[in-house]
C-alpha positions as CSV (number, residue, x, y, z in Angstrom):
1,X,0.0,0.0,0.0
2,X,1.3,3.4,-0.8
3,X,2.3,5.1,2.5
4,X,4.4,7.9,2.9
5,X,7.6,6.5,3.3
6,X,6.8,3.7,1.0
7,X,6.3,3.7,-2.3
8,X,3.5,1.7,-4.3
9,X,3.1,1.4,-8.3
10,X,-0.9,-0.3,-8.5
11,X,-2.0,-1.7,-11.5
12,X,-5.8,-2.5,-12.0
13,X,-8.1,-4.7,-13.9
14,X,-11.5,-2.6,-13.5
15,X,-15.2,-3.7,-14.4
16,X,-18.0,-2.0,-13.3
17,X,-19.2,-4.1,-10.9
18,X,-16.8,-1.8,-8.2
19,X,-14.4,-4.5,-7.7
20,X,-10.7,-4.5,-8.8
21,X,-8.0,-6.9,-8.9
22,X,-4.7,-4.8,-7.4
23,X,-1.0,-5.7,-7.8
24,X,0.7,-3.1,-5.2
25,X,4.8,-3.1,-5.4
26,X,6.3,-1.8,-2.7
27,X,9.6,-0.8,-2.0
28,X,11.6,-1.4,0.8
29,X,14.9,-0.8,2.3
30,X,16.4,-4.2,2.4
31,X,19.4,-3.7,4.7
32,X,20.7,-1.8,8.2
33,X,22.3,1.3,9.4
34,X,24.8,0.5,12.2
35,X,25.8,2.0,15.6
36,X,28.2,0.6,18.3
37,X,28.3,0.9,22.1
38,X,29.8,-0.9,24.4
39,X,30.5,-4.2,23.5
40,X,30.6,-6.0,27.1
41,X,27.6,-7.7,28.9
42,X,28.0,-7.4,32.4
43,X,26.6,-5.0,34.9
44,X,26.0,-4.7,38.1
45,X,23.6,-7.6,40.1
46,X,19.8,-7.5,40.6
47,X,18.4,-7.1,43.8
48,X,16.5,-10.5,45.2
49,X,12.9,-10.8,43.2
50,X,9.9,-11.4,44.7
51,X,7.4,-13.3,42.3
52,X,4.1,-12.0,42.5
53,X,0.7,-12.7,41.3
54,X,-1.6,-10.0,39.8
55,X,-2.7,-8.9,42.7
56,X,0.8,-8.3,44.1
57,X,1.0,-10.7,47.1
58,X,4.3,-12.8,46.6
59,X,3.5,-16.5,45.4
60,X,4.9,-19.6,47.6
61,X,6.6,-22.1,45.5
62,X,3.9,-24.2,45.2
63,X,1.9,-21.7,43.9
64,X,-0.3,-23.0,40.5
65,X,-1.1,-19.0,39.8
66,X,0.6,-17.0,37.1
67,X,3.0,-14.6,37.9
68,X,2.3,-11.2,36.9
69,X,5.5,-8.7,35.3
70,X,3.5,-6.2,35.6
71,X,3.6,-6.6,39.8
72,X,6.6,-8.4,39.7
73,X,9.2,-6.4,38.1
74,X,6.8,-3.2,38.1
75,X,7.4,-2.4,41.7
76,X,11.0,-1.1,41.0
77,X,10.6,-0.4,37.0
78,X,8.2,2.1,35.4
79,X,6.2,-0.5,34.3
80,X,3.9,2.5,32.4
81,X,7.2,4.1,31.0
82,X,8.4,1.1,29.8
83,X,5.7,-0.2,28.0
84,X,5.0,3.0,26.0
85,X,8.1,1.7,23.9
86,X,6.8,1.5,20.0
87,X,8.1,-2.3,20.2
88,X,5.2,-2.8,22.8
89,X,2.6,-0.3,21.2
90,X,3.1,-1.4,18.1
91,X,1.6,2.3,16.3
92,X,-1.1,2.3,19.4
93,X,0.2,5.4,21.4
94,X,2.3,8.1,20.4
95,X,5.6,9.1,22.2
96,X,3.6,10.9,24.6
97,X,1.6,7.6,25.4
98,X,-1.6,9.3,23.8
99,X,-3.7,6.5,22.3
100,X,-3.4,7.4,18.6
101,X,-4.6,4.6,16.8
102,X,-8.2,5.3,15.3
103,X,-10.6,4.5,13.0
104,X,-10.0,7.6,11.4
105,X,-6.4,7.9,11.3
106,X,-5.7,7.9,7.8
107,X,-8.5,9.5,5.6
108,X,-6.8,8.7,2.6
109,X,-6.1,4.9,3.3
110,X,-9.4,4.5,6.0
111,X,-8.4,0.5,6.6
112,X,-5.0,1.7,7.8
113,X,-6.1,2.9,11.8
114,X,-2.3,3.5,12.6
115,X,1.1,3.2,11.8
116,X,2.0,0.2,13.2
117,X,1.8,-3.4,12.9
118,X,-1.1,-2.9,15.6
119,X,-3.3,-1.7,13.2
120,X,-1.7,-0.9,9.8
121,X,-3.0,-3.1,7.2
122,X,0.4,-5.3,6.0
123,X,-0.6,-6.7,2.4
124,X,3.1,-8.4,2.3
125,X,2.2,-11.0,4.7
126,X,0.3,-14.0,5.5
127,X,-3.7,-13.9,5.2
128,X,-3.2,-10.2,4.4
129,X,-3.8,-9.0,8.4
130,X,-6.0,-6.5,8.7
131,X,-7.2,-5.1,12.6
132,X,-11.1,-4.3,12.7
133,X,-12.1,-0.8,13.3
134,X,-13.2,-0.2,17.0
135,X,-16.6,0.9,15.6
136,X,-17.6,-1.9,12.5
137,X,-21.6,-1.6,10.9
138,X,-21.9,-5.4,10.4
139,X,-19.6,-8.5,11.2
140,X,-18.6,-8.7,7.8
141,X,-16.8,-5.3,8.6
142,X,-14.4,-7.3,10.8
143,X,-11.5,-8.9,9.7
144,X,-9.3,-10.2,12.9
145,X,-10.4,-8.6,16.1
146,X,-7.7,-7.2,19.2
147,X,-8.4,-10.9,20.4
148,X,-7.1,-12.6,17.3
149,X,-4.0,-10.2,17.5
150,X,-3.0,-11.1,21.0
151,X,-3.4,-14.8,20.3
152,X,-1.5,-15.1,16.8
153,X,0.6,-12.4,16.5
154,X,1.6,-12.2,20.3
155,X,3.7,-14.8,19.9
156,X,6.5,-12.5,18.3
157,X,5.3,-9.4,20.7
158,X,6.5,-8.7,24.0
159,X,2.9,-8.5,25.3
160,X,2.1,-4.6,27.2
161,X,0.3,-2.2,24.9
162,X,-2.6,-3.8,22.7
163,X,-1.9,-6.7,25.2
164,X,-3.6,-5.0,28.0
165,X,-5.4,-2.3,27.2
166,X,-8.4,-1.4,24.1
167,X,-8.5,1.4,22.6
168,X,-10.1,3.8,24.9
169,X,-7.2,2.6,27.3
170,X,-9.3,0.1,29.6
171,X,-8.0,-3.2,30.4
172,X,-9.8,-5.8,28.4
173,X,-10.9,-7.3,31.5
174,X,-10.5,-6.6,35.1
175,X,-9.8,-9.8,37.5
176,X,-10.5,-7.0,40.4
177,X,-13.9,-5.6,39.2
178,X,-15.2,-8.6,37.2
179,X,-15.9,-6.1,34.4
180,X,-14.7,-5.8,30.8
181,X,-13.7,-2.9,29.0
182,X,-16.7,-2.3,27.1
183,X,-18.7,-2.6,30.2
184,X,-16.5,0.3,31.8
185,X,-17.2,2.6,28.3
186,X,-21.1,1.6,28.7
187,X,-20.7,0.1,24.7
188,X,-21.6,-3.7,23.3
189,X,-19.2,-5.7,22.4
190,X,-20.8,-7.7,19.0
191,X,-19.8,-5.1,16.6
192,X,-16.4,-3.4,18.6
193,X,-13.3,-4.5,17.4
194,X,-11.8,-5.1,20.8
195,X,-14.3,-7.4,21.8
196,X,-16.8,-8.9,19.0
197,X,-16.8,-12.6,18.5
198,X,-16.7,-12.3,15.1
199,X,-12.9,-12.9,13.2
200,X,-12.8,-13.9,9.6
201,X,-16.7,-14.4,9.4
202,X,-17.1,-16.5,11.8
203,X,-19.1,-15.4,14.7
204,X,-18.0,-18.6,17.2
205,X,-14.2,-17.6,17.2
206,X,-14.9,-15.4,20.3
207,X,-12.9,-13.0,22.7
208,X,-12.9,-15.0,25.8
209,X,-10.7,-12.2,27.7
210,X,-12.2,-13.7,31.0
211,X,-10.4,-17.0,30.5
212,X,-7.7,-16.0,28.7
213,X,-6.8,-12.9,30.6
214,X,-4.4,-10.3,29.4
215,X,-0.7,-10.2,27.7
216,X,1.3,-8.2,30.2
217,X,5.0,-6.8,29.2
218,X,7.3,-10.3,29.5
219,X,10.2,-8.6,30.9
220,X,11.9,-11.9,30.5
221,X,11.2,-12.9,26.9
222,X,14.8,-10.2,26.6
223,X,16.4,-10.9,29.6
224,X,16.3,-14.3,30.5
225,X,19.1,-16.6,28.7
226,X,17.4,-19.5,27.7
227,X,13.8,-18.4,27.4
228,X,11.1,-20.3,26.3
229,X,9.8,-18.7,23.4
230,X,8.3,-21.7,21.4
231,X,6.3,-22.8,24.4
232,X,5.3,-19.1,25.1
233,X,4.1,-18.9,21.6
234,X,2.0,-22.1,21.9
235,X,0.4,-20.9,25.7
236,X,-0.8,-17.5,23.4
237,X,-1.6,-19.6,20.2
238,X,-4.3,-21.4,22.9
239,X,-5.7,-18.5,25.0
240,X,-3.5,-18.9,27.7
241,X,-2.2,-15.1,28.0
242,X,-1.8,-15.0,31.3
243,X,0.2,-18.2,31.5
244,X,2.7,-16.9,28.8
245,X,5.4,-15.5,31.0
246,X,5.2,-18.3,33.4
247,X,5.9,-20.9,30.6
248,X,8.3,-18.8,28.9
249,X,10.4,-18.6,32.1
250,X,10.3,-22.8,32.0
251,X,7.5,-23.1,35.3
252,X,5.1,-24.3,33.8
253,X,4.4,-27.6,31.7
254,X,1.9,-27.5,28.1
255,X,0.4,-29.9,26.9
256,X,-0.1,-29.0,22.9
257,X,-2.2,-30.1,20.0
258,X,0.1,-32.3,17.2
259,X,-0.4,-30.8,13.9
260,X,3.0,-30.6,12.2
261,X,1.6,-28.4,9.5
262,X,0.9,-25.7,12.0
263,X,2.3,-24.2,14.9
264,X,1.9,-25.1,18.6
265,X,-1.4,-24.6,20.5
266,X,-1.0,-25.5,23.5
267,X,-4.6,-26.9,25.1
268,X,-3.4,-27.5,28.6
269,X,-1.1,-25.4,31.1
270,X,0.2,-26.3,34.7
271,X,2.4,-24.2,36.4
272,X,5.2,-25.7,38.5
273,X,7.8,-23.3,40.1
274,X,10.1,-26.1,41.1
275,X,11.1,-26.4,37.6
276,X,14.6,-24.9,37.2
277,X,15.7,-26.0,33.7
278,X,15.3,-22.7,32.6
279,X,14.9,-20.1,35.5
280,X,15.2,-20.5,39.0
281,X,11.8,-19.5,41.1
282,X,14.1,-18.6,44.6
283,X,17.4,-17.2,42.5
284,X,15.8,-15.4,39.2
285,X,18.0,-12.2,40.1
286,X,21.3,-14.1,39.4
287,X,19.9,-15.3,36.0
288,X,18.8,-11.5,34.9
289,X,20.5,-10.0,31.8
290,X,20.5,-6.4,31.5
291,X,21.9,-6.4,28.0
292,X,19.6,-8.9,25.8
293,X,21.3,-11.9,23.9
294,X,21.0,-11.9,20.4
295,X,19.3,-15.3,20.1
296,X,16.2,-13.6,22.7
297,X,16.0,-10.7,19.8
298,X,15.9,-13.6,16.9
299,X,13.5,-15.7,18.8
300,X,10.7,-12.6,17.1
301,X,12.9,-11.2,14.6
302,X,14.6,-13.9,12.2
303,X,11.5,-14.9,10.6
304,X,10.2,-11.7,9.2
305,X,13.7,-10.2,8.7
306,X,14.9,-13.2,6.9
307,X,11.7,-13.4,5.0
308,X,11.4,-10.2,3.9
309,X,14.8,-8.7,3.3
310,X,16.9,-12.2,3.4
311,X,18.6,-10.6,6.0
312,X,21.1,-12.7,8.1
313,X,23.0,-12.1,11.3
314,X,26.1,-14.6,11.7
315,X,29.6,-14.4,11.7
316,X,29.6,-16.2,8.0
317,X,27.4,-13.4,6.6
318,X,28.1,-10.3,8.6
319,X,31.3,-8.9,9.6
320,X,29.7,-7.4,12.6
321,X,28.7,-10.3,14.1
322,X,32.3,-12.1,13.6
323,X,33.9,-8.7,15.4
324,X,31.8,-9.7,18.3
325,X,29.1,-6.9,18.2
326,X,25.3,-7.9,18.9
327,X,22.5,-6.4,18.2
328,X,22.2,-4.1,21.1
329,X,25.8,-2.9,19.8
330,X,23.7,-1.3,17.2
331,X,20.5,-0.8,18.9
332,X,20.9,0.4,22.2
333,X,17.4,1.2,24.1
334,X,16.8,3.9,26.5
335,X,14.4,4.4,29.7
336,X,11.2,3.5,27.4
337,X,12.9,0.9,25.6
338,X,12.8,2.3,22.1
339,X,15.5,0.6,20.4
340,X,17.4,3.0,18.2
341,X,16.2,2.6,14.5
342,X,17.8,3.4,10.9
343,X,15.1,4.3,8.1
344,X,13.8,1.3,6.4
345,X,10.5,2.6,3.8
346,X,8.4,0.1,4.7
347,X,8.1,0.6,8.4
348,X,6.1,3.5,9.2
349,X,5.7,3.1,13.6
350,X,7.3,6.2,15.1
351,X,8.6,7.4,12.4
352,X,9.9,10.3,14.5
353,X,12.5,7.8,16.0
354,X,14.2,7.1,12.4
355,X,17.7,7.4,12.1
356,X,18.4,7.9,15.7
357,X,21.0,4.9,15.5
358,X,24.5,6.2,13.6
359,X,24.7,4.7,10.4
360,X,28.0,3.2,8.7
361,X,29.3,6.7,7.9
362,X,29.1,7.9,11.5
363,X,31.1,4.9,12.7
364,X,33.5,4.0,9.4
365,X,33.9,8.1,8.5
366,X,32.9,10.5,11.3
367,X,34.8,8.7,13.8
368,X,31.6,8.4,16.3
369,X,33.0,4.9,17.6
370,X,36.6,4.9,18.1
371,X,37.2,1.2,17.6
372,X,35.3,1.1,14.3
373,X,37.9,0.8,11.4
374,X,38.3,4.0,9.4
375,X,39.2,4.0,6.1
376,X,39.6,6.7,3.5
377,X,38.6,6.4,-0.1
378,X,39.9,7.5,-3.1
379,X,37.1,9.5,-4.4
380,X,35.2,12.7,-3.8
381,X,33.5,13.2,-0.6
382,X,30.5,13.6,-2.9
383,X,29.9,10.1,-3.2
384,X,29.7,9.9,0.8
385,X,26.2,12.4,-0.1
386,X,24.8,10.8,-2.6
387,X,25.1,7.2,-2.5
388,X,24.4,4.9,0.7
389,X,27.6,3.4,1.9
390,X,25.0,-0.4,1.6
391,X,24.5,0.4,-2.0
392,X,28.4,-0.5,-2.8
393,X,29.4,-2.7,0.2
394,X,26.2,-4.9,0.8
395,X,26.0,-5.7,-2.9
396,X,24.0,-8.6,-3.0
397,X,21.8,-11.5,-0.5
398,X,22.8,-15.0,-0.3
399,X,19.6,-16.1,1.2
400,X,16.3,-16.2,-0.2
401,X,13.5,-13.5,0.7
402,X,10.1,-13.6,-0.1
403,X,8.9,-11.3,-3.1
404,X,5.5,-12.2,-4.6
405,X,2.0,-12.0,-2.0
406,X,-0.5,-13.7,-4.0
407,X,-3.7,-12.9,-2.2
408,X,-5.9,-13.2,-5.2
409,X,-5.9,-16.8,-6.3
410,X,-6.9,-19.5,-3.7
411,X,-8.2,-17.6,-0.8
412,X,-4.6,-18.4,0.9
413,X,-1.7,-16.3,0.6
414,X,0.8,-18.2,-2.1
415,X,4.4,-16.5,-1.5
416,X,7.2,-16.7,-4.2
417,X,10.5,-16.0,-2.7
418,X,13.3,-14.1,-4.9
419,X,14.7,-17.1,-6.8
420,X,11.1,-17.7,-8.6
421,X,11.8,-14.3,-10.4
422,X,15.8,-13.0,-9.5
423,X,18.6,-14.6,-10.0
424,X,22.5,-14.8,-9.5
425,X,23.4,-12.6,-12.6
426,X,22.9,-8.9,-11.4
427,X,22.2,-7.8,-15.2
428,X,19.7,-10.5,-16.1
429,X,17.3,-11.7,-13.9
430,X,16.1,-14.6,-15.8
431,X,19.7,-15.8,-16.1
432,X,21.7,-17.8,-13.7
433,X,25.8,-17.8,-13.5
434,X,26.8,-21.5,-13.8
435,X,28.4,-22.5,-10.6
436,X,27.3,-19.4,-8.3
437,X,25.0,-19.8,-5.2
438,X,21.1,-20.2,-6.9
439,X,20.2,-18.4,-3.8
440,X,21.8,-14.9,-4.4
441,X,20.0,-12.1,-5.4
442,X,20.8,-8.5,-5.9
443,X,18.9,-5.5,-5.1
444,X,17.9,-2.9,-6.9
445,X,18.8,0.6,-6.1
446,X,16.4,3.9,-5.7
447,X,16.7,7.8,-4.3
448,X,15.4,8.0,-1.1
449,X,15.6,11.4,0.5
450,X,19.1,12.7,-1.2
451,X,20.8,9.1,-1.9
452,X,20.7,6.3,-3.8
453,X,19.8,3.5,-1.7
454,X,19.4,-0.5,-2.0
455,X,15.9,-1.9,-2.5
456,X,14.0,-5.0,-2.8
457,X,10.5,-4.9,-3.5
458,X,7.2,-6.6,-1.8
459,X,4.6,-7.2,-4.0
460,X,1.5,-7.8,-3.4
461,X,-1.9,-8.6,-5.3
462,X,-5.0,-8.2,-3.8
463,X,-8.6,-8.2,-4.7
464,X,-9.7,-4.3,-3.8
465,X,-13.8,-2.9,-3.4
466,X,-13.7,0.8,-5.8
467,X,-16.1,3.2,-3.9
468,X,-17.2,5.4,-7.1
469,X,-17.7,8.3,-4.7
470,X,-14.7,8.7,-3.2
471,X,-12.3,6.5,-6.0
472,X,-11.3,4.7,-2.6
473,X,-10.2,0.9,-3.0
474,X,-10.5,-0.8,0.0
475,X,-9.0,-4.1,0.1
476,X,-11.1,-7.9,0.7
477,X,-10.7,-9.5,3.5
478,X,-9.2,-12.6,2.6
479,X,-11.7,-14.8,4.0
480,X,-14.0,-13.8,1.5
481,X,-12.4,-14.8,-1.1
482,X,-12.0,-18.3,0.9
483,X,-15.6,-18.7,1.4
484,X,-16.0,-17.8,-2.2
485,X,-17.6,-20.1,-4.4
486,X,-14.4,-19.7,-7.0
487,X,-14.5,-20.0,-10.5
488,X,-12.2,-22.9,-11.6
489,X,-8.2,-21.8,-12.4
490,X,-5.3,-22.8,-14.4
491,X,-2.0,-23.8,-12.9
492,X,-0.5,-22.5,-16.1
493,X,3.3,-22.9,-15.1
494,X,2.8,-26.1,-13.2
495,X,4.0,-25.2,-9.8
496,X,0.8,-26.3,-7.9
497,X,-0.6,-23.0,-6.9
498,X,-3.7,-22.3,-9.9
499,X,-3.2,-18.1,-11.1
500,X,-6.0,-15.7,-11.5
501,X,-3.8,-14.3,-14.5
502,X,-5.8,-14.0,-17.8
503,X,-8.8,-12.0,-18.9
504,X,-11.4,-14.6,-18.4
505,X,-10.3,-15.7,-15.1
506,X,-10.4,-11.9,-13.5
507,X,-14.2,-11.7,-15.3
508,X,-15.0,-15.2,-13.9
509,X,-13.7,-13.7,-10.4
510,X,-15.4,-10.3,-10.6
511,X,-19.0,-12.2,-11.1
512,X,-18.8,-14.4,-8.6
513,X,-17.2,-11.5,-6.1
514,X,-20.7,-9.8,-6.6
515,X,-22.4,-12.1,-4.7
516,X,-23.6,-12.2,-1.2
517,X,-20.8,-13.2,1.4
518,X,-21.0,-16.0,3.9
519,X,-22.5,-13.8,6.4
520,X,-25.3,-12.3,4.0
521,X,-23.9,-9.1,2.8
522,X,-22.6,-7.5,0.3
């Protein structure tokens, strides 16, 4: 989608019916900025912990109650401070902690209600995720719901923010008072997309915050060595929110669901606070990291990086890494824990935190870290302006990315990574070199505010409604398409996945897109 520090080339197959079949490109920044700090990991010792449950009394070891963060590591940190951090807002609040995100935060783009993952529509990813508005007219207004969020995506979220709290700032659902948000704000929950039942058109999916209770800030998903983010995952994935800290600190035991083709979901958690494989209930403040370990940032960010940029982090693919920086070298966090950032086109969230780590000229050329090699080249400092020092010394990925969203097809998202469409030659695309790694791909380059930059593009295609009145497109839910009744497709290159890619096949779709959907509406 275009946005204003991405950039979007739409091409459209229109009838009059209103709806149009949308291939969006968009162009992002493929690789990173860096800035160095110290490079050693110790620090002073924590203070004794007591474990507490949400209502702050300390838990015996034999407790079988969740621990709360929010009581357990709140009563010395600002708890409140902490969590305003974009990586737990997620576009939500603003650096000020105002709640931002709105139904009406983007007039120009009304299914984008702010500019974060949290409610930004992301059209380069799986089943095209889309929030619901806080205010919908019908249930087939709603695409996922806050619920659905906290459950799928908090897996790869620290938990705080969207978490805890809807968007008039109430908790979902208070343990204390017995009440739910809604309740508090004297609304109904069917149609508010904090609370309704309804996800993807289907109106038994729920938003049992009751049972599930809320996704506090896991102070330990960073600073505990060995967490247990796979299990932590699986306690969210089954509506265990509450649970998730306590099983990603190792106390607790899941029992999950098998079904290889899809991740965990746990359906059973017990917590035991004997268990020490992982943290230690009585000695937790010896096992406390103040500087995070770079496997605790990949646990949430290899899979996305690597998927959409190919981006690697090892000491065989990034010099960095074999110098013994990590990645809070480069991203150091202050009292709100906003990890510095570079400028990447594609993310949008606090956009007025870009470029607040130094890039490669402020280490390599200013000087700005004294044990950063400097080296001088031969040409005019005019090139230092104008072209990005990535542009010439990250020339090229060695791992595969994803490139092509198909949306439009099946009713599920069919990706097509770079070496379906790049390839090894960085003149011809179509044209492999004979004994180089199939896997490497080059990037192309673009102007981005004053210099020329390294790209790789996203694109997605999408099926879009055209209002006439406003020439807005808003884009289908993907769940209608599912619960289309499809006209039949060919698989014309024989790769398995059928193409909605000729004439006939986009009229065939249009007609049958003018039908009622699964819930009765239009």
């Amino acid at each position: 989608m275009e946005s204003r520090s991405q950039k979007s080339e739409r091409f459209v197959f229109r009838k009059r019916t209103g709806i149009i079949l949308i291939f969006t490109v968009g162009i992002g920044v493929s690789f990173l900025f860096f800035q160095t700090s110290s490079r050693s990991s110790t620090g002073p010792s924590h203070p004794q912990i007591a474990i507490r449950g949400g209502d702050g009394t300390p838990l015996p070891k034999d407790s079988q109650s969740p621990y709360s963060p929010k009581k357990t590591c709140g009563g010395c940190h600002d708890y409140d401070q902490i969590t305003n951090g974009y990586h737990f807002q997620q576009g939500r609040t603003d650096g000020a902690g105002k709640i931002v995100i709105s139904d009406n935060f983007n007039p120009k783009y009304p299914w984008n209600l702010s500019s974060g993952m949290y409610g930004k529509s992301s059209p380069a990813s799986i089943d095209f995720s889309q929030l619901a508005k806080k205010v919908n007219r019908n249930p087939s207004d709603i695409d996922k719901s806050a619920f659905f969020f906290v459950q799928n995506c908090g897996p790869c979220h620290p938990g705080g923010g969207f978490g805890e709290y809807d968007r008039f700032g109430n908790p979902y659902y208070d343990e204390m008072t017995k009440k739910f948000g809604y309740e508090v704000a004297g609304g109904q929950p069917v149609l508010d997309g904090d609370y309704t039942v309804f996800t993807m058109g289907d109106g038994g999916y729920g938003a049992p915050w009751e049972k599930s209770g809320r996704s506090e800030a896991d102070c330990l998903l960073c600073h505990l060595k060995g967490y247990q983010w796979r299990d932590r995952g699986a306690a969210l994935r089954g509506r265990f929110f509450k649970d998730g800290p306590a099983v990603g600190a190792g106390w607790a035991t899941i029992r999950s669901a098998s079904n290889e083709s899809e991740p965990s979901k746990a359906e059973e958690v017990k917590i035991d606070y004997g268990r020490k494989e992982v943290a230690d209930f009585e000695n937790l403040h010896l096992q406390i990291l103040r500087r995070p370990p770079d496997e605790n940032c990949w646990f949430c960010h290899a899979a996305p990086d690597g998927r959409r940029t190919g981006r690697q982090w090892s000491p065989e693919t990034d010099i960095h890494n074999a110098r013994g920086l990590n990645c809070v070298s480069c991203h150091p966090s202050d009292k709100e824990h906003h990890f510095a950032k570079g400028d990447v086109l594609e993310e949008t969230v606090r956009d007025d935190l870009d470029n607040t780590m130094h890039s490669c000229e402020d280490c390599h050329y200013k000087g700005k870290d004294r044990k950063a090699p400097r080296h001088k080249h031969p040409f005019s400092p005019r090139h230092m302006k104008r072209i990005a020092c990535q542009t010439c010394h990250i020339p090229y990925q060695a791992a595969l990315a994803d490139l092509v969203y198909d949306h439009a097809s099946t009713g599920s998202t069919v990706v097509y990574a770079t070496s379906r469409f790049l390839s090894s030659d960085p003149l011809d695309p179509k044209k492999a070199i004979s004994g180089v790694d199939p896997n490497i791909w080059y990037p192309a380059v673009r102007e981005y505010k004053g210099k020329i930059i390294p790209v790789k593009s996203l694109i997605a295609i999408y099926w879009g409604d055209l209002d006439e009145k406003t020439k807005v497109v808003r884009p289908i839910p993907l769940w209608k398409i599912r619960n289309l009744k499809k006209p039949v497709l060919k698989d014309d290159d024989g790769d398995g996945n059928p193409e909605v890619n000729s004439p006939g096949e986009i009229k065939s779709f249009l007609k049958s897109l003018k039908e009622k959907d699964s819930l009765g509406n239009p």
